[in-house]
VEXLUMVO-648438 format. One line per field, with one value per residue: x, y negated, z negated of N, C-alpha, C in turn; residue in three letters. Coordinates in steps of 0.2 Angstrom, whole numbers, plus 5000, padded with zeros to 4 digits. Example, Ala and Ser with C-alpha at 12.3 -4.5 7.8 and 13.67 -1.06 7.14 Angstrom:
2
nc1: c(5066 5064) .
nc2: c(5028 5011) .
nc3: c(4961 4965) .
cac1: c(5062 5068) .
cac2: c(5022 5005) .
cac3: c(4961 4964) .
cc1: c(5066 5064) .
cc2: c(5016 5000) .
cc3: c(4961 4961) .
rest: c(ala ser) .
//
This chain:
370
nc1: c(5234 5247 5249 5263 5268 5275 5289 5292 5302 5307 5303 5291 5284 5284 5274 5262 5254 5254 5248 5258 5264 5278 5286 5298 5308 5323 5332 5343 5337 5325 5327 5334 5323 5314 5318 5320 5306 5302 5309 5303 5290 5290 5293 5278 5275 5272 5262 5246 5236 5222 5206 5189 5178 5180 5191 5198 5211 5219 5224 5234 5246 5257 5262 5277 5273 5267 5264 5268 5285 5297 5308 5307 5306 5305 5305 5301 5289 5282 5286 5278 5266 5266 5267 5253 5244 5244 5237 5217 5211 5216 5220 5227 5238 5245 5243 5244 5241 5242 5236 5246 5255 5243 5238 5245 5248 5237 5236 5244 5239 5225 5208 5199 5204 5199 5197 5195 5195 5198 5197 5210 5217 5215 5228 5242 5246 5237 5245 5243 5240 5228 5218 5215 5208 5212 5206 5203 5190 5181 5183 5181 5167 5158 5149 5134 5140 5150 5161 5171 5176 5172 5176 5163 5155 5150 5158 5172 5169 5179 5190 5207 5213 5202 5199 5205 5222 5224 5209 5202 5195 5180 5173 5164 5161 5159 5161 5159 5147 5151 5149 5158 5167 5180 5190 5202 5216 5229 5239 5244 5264 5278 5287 5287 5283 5272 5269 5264 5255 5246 5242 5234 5224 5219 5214 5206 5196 5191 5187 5176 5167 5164 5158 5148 5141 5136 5124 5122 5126 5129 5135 5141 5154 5169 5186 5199 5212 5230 5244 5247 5255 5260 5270 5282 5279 5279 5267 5256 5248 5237 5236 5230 5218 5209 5208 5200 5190 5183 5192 5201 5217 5226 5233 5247 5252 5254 5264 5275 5288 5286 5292 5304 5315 5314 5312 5301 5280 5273 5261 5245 5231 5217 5200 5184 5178 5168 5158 5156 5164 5179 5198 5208 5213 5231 5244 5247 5237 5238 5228 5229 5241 5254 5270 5275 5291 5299 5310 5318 5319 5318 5327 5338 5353 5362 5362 5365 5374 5370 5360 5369 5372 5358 5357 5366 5363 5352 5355 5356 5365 5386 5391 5402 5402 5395 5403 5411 5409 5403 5396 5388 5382 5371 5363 5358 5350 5345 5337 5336 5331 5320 5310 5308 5302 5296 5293 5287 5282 5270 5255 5246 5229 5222 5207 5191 5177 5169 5158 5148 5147 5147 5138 5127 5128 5126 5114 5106 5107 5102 5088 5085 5087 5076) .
nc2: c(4419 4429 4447 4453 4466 4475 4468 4470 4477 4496 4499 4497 4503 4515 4513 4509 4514 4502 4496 4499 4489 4492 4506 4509 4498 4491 4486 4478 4472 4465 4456 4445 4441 4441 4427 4420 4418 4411 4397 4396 4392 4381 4374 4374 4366 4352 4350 4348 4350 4360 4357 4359 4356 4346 4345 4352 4366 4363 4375 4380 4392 4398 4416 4423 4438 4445 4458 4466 4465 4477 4471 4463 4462 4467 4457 4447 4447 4444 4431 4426 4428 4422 4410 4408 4408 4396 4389 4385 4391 4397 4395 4408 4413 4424 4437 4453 4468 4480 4479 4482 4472 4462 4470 4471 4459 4455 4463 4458 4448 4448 4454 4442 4436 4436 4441 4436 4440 4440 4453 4461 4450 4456 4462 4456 4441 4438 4445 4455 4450 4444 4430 4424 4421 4417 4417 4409 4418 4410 4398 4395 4398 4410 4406 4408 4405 4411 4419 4420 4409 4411 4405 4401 4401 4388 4380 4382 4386 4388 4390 4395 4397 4407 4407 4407 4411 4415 4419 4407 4405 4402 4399 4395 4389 4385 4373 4367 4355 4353 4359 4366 4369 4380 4379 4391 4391 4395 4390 4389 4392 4384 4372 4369 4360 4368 4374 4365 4359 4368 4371 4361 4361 4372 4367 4356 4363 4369 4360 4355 4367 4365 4352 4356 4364 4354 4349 4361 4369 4375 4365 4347 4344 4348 4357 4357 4368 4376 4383 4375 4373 4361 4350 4335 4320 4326 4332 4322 4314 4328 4325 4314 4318 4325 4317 4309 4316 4314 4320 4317 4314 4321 4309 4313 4322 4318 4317 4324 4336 4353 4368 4380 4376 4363 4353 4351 4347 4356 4364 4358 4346 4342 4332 4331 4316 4308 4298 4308 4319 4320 4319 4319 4303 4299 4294 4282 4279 4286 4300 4314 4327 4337 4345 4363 4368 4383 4385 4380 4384 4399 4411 4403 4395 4394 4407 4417 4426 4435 4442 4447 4463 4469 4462 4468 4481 4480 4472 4472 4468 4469 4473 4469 4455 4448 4446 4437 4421 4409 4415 4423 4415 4407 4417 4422 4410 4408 4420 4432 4426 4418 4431 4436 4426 4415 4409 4397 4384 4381 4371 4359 4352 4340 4342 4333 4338 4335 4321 4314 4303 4292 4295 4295 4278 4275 4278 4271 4258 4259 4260 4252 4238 4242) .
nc3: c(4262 4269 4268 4258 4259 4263 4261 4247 4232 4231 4222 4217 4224 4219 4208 4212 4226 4238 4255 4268 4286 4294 4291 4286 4284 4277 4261 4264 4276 4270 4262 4269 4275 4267 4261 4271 4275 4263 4266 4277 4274 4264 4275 4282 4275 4280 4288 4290 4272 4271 4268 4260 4267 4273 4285 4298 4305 4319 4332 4346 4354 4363 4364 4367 4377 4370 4360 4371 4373 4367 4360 4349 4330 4314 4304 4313 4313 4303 4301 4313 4309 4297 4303 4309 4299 4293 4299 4304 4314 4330 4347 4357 4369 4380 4377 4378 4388 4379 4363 4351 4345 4342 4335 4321 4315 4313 4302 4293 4292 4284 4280 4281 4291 4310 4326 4344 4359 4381 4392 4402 4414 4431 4443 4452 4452 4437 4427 4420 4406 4393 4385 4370 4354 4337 4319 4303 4295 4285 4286 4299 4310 4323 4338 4345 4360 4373 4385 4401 4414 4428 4444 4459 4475 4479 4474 4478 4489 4505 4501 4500 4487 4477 4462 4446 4442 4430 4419 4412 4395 4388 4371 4358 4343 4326 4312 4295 4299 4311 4328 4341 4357 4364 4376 4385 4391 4404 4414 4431 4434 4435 4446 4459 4476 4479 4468 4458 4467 4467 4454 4451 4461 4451 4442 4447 4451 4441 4433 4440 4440 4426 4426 4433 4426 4416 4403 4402 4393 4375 4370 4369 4363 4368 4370 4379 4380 4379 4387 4399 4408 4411 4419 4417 4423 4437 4436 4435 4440 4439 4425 4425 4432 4422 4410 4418 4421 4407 4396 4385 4379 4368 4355 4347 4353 4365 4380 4371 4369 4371 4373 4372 4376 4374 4384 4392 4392 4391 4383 4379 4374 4376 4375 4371 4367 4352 4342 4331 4333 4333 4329 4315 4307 4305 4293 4301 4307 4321 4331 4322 4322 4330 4337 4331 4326 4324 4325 4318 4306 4303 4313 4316 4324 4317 4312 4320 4322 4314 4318 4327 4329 4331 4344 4353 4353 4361 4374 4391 4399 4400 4385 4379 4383 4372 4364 4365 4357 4363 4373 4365 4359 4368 4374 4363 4359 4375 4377 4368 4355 4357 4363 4350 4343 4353 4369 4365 4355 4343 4346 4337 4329 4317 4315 4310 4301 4292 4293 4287 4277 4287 4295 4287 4285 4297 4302 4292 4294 4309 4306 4298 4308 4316) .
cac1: c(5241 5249 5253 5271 5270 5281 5294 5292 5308 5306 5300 5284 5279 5283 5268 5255 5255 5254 5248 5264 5264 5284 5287 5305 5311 5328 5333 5346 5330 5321 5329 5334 5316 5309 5322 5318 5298 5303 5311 5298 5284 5291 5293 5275 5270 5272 5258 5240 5234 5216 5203 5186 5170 5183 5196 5200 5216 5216 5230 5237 5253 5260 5266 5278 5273 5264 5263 5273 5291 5299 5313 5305 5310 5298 5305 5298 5281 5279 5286 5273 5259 5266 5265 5247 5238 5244 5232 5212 5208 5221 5218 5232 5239 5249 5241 5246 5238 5243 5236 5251 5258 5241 5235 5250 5249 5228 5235 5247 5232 5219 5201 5196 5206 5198 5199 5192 5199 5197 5199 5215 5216 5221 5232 5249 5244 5236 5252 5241 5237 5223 5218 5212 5208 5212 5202 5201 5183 5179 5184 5177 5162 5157 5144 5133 5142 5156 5164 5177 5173 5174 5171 5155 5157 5148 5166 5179 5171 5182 5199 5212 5211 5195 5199 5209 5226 5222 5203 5199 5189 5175 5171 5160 5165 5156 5166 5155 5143 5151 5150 5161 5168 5188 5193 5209 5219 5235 5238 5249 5270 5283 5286 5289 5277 5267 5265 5260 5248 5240 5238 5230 5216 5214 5211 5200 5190 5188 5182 5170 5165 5163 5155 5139 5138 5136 5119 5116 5127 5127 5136 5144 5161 5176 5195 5205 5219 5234 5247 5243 5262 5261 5278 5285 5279 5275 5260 5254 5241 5232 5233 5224 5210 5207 5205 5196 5182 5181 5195 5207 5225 5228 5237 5251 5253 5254 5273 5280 5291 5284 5293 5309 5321 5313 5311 5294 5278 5269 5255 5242 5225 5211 5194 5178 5177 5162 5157 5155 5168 5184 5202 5209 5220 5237 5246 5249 5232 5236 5226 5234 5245 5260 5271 5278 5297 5298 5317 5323 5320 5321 5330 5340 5358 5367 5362 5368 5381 5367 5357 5371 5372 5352 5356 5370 5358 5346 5357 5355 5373 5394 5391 5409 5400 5393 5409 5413 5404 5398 5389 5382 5377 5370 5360 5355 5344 5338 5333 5333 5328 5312 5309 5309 5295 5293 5297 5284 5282 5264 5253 5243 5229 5218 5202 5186 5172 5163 5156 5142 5145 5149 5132 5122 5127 5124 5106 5102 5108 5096 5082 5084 5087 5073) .
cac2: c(4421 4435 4450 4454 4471 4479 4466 4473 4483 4502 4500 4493 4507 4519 4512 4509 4514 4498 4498 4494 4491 4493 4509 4509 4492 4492 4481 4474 4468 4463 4450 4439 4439 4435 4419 4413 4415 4404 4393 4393 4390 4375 4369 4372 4359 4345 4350 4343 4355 4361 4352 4358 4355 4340 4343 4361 4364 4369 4375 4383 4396 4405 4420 4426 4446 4448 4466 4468 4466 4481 4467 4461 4464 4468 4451 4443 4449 4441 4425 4424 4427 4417 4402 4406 4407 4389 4386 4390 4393 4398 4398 4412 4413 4428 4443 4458 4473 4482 4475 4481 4466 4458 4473 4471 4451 4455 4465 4454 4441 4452 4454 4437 4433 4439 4437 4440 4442 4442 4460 4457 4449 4460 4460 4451 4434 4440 4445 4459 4446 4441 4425 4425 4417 4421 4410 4411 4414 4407 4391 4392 4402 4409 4403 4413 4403 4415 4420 4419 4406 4411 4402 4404 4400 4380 4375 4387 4383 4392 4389 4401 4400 4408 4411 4403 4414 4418 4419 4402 4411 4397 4400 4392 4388 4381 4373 4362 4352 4353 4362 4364 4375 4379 4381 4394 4390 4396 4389 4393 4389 4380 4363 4368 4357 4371 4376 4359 4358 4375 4370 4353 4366 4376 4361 4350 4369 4373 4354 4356 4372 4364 4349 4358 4368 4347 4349 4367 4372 4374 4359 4343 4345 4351 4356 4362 4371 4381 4384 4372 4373 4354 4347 4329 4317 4329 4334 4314 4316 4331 4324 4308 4320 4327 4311 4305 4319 4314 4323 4314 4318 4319 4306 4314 4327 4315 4318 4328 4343 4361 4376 4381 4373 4357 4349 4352 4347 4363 4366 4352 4349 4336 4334 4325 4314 4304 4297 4315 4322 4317 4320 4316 4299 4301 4288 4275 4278 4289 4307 4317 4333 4339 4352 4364 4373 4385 4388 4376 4389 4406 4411 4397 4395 4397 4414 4419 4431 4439 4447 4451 4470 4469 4460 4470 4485 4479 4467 4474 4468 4471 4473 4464 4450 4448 4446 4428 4418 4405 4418 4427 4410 4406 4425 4421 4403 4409 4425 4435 4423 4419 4436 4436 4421 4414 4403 4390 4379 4378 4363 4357 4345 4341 4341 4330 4341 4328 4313 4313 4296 4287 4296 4290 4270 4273 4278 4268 4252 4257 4260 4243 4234 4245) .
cac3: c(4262 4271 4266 4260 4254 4267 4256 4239 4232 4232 4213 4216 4230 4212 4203 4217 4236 4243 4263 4271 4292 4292 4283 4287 4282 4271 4259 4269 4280 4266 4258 4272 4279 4261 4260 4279 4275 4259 4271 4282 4269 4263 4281 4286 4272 4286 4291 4282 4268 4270 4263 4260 4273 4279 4293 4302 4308 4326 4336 4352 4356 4369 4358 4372 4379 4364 4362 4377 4373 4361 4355 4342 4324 4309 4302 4315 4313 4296 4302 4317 4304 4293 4305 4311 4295 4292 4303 4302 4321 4337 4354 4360 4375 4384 4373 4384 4387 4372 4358 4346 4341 4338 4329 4318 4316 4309 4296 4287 4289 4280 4280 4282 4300 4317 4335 4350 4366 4387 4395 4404 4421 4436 4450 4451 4447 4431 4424 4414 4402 4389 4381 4364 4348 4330 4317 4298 4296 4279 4288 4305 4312 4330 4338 4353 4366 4373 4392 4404 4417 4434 4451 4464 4482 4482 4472 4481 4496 4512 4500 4500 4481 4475 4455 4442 4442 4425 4418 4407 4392 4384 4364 4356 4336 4320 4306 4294 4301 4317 4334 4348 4362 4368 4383 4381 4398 4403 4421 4437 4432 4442 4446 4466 4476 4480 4462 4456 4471 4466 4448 4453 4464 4446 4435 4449 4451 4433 4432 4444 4435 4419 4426 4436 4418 4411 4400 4402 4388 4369 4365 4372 4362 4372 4368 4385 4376 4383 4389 4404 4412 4416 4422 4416 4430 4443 4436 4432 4444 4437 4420 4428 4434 4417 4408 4423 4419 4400 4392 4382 4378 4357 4356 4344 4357 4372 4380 4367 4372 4368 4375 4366 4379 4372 4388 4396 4388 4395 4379 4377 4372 4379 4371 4372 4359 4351 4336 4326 4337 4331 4325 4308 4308 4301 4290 4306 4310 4327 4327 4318 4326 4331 4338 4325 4329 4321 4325 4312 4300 4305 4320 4317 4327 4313 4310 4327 4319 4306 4322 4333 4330 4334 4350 4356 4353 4369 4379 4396 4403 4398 4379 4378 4382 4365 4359 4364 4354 4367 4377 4359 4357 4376 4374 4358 4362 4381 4378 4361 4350 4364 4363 4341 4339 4358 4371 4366 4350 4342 4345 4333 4328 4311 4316 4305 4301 4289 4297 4282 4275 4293 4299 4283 4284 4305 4302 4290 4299 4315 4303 4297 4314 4320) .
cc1: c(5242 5249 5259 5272 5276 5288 5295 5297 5302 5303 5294 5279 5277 5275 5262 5259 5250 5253 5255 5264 5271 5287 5295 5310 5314 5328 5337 5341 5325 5321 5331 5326 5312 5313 5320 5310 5300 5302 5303 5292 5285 5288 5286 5272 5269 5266 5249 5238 5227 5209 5197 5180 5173 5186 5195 5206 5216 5220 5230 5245 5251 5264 5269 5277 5270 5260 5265 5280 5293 5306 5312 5306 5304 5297 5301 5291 5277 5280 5281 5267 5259 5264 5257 5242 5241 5239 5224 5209 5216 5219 5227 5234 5246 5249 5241 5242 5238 5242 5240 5252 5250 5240 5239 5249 5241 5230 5237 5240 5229 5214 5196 5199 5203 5199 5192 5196 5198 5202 5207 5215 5219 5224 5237 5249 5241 5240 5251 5241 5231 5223 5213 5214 5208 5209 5200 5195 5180 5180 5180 5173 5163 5152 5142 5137 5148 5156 5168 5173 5176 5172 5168 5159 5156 5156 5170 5177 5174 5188 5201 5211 5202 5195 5207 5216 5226 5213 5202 5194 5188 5172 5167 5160 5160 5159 5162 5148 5144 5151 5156 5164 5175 5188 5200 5212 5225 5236 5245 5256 5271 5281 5289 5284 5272 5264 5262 5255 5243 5237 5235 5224 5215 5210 5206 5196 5188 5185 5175 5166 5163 5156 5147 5135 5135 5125 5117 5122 5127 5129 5139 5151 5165 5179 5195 5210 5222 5240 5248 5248 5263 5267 5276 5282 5278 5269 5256 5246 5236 5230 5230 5218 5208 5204 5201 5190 5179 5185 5200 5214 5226 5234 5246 5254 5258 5264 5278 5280 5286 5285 5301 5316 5321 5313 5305 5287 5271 5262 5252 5237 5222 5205 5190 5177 5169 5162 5158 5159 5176 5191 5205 5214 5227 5241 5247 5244 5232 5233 5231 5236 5250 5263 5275 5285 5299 5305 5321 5324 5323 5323 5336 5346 5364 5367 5364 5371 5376 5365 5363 5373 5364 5352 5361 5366 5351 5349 5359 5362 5379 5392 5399 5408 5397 5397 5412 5409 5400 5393 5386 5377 5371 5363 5355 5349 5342 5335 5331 5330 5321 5310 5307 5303 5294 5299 5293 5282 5271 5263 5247 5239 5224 5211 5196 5180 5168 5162 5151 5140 5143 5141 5126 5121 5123 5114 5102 5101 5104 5091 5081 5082 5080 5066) .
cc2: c(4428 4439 4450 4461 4475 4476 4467 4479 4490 4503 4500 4500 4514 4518 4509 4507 4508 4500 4494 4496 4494 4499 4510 4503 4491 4488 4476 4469 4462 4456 4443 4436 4436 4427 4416 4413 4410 4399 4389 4390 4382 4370 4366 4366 4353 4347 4351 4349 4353 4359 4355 4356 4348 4341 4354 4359 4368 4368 4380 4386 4401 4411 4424 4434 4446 4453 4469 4469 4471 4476 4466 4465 4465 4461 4446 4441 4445 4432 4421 4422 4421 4406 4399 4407 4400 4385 4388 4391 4391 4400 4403 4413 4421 4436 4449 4463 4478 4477 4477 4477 4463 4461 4473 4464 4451 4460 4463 4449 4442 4451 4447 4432 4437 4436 4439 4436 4443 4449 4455 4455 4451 4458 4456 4447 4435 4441 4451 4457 4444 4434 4428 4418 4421 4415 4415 4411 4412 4398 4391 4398 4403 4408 4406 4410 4409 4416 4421 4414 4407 4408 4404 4398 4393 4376 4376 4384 4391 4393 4396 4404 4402 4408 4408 4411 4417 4415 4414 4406 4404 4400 4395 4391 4383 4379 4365 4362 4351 4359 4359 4369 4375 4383 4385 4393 4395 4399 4393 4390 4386 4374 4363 4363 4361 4373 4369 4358 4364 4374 4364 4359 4370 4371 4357 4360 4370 4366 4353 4360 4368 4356 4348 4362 4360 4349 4354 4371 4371 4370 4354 4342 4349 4352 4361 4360 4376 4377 4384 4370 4364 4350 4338 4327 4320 4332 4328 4314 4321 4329 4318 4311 4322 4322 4309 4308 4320 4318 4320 4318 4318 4317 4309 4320 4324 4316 4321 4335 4349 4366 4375 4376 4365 4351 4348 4350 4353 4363 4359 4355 4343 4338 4327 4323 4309 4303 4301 4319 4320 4319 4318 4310 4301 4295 4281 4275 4282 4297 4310 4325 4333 4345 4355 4369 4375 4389 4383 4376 4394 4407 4405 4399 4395 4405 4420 4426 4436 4446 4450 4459 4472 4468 4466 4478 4485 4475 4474 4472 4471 4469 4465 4457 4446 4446 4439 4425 4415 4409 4420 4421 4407 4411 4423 4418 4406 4414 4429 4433 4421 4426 4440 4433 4419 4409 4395 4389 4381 4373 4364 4352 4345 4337 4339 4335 4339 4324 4310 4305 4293 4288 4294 4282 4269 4273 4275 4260 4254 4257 4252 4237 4238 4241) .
cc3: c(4265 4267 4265 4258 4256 4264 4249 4239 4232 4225 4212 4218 4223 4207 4205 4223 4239 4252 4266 4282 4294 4288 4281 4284 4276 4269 4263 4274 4278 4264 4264 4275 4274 4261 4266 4277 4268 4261 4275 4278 4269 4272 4284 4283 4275 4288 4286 4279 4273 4266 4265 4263 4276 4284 4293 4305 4315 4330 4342 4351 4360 4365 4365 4371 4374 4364 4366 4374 4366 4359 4350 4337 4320 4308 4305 4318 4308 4298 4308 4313 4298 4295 4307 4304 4293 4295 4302 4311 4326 4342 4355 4366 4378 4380 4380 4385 4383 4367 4353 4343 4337 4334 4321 4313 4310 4301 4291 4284 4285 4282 4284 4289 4304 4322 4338 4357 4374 4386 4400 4413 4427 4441 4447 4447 4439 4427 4419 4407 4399 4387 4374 4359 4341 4324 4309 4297 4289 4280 4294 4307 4319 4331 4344 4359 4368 4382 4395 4410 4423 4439 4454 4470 4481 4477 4474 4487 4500 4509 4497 4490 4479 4467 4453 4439 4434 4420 4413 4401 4387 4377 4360 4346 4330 4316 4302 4296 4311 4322 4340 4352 4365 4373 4383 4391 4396 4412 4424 4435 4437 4443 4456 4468 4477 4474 4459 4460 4469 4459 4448 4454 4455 4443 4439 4447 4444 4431 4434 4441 4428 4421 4429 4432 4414 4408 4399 4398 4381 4365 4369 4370 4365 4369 4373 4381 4379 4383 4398 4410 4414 4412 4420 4421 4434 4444 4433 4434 4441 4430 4419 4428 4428 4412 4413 4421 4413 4396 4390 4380 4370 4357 4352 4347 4364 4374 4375 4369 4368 4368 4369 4369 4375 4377 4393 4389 4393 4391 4377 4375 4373 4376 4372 4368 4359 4345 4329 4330 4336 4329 4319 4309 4305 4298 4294 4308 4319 4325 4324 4321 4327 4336 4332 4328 4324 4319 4322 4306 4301 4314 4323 4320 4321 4308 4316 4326 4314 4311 4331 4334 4333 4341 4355 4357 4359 4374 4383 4399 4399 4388 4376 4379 4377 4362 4359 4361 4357 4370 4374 4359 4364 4374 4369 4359 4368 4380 4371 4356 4351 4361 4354 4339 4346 4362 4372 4360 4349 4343 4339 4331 4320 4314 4310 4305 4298 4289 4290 4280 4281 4294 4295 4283 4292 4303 4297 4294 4304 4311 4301 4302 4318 4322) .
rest: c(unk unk unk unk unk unk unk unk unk unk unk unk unk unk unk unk unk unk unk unk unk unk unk unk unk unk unk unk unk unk unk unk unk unk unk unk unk unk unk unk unk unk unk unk unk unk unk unk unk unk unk unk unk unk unk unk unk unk unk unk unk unk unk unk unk unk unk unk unk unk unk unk unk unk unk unk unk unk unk unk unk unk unk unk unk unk unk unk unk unk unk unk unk unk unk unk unk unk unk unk unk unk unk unk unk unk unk unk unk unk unk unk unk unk unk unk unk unk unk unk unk unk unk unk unk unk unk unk unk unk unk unk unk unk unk unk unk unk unk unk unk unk unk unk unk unk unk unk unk unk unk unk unk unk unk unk unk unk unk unk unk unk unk unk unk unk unk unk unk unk unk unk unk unk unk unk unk unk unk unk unk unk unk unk unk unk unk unk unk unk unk unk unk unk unk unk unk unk unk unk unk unk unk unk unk unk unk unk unk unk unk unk unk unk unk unk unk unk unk unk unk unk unk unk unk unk unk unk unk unk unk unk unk unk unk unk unk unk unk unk unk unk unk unk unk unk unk unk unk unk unk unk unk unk unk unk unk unk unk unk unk unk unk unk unk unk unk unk unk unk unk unk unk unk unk unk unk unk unk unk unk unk unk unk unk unk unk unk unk unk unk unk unk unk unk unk unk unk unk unk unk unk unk unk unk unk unk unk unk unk unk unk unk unk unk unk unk unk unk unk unk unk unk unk unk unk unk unk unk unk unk unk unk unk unk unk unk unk unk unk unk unk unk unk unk unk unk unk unk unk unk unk unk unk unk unk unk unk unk unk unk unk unk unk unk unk unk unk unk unk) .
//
């Protein structure tokens, strides 16, 4: 459970100095932000409790600029954490070069969350971005595997591209009885042709790269996850090539929207599956997963009116444009409220981490046929 102490009235702090990251945060602030984590609580319950040495929950987010943009609200620090301990491992995506926010985000967690993180990737195209992952560790381990994967000449070749526009980072993970290793992407945007053909060369290159690694790493389970930018139908073709090299799409994932507009399925996740490598079913029998939106709690459009002296406090054009409500509301959805919790949805899936029985009746049955 997070922290809440930075929401404890001023009477509490009277009778033990609680650590607060917030030390400023009035009642006025208070109360709405405890009522939407309520909110939000309730909401994450769609999603599978934790269960003991059976499933793990394992998820992806783009936290937009994280640690970059000064818009963000205290509020909206409690509601970030509160969606990522719902989960027991996150790949992250778009952690900036300030770690502010994460450092912020590890406190409400507590003791028992960590990360670890790529150096951030230079020049332009890097965006001065990290990849990282945050992972309750009482649920999941690390395991010696760890990197960034970069390319070598006999895969690049002569080509223009030499390096994945931002640095793939490979981690290697225990949970259980199982192993496995993620893959944290976060590919080239746009749906021009030239940008769909250049994230086509990242994804066959990083295949090629994973597939001349095939036997000389420390486990045969995969999960490519991110924020992998791929467009509806113009990128059909690369998510052909990906199944094509053994990576499956989670089915509960497959086509469903992810970013805030609600129109792209941008954040996915493919995985090597086998017998002890599995996703959990869900009542119809497809894996089990999801995307979680988190703006159908806090940040919701009916609260429009709650944050417009915050927004009018940062909007960069005619103030007086605030004042009509369709553009409060316009400003609100593209930009501020982006800018509060992101412009990308979590994905999620419930991962099996004890096969035990399955793997007792398999070996007894060859013992017997044997």
């Amino acid at each position: 459970m997070p922290s809440y102490n930075d929401l404890r009235p001023e009477s509490d702090f009277e009778v033990r100095d609680y650590e607060r990251v917030f030390l400023d945060m009035s009642n006025d602030e208070r109360v709405p932000t405890l009522e939407n984590l309520i909110l939000l609580r309730q909401d994450l319950e769609s999603i599978p409790p934790r269960k003991t040495e059976e499933n793990l929950l394992v998820a992806s987010w783009n936290i937009k600029e994280f640690g970059h943009t000064t818009q963000r609200l205290p509020e909206a620090y409690f509601y970030i954490a509160q969606i990522l301990e719902r989960f027991d491992l996150i790949a992250v995506q778009e952690i900036k070069s300030t770690l502010r926010g994460l450092d912020r985000i590890m406190r409400f967690l507590g003791p028992d969350w960590k990360y670890l993180m790529t150096d951030i990737t230079g020049g332009d195209a890097g965006n001065k971005e990290r990849s990282g992952y945050i992972f309750n560790s009482k649920r999941v381990q690390m395991s010696g595997l760890a990197g960034e994967i970069t390319l070598w000449k006999d895969i690049t070749d002569a080509d223009e591209l030499q390096q994945l526009k931002r640095t793939p980072y490979i981690k290697g993970f225990l949970a259980g009885w199982k192993r496995f290793a993620m893959v944290n992407l976060h590919l080239h945007p746009d749906d021009e042709d030239d940008d769909v053909a250049l994230r086509k060369k990242e994804v066959k290159f990083l295949l090629d790269a994973l597939g001349a690694m095939d036997g000389k790493l420390w486990t045969e389970n995969f999960i490519l996850v991110g924020d992998m930018n791929l467009y509806h139908e113009v990128d059909d073709d690369t998510v052909a090539m990906i199944e094509a090299a053994g990576f499956g799409e989670v089915d509960a994932l497959r086509g469903v929207d992810t970013n805030a507009s609600q129109s792209q399925a941008y954040d996915r996740m493919f995985l090597t599956r086998n017998n002890y490598f599995q996703i959990a079913p869900n009542e119809l029998g497809r894996e089990n997963g999801g995307v979680f939106n988190p703006c159908l709690t806090v940040c919701r459009d009916d609260q429009v009116q709650d944050y417009k002296a915050d927004m009018k406090a940062v909007y960069g054009g005619d103030p007086a444009n605030l004042e009509d409500n369709i553009k409060l509301l316009q400003y609100y959805q593209r930009y501020w409220r982006r800018n509060q919790i992101s412009d990308h949805f979590p994905i999620w899936v419930e991962m099996v981490t004890d096969n035990a029985s399955q793997f007792l009746v398999e070996k007894r049955q060859e013992l017997l046929t044997s």
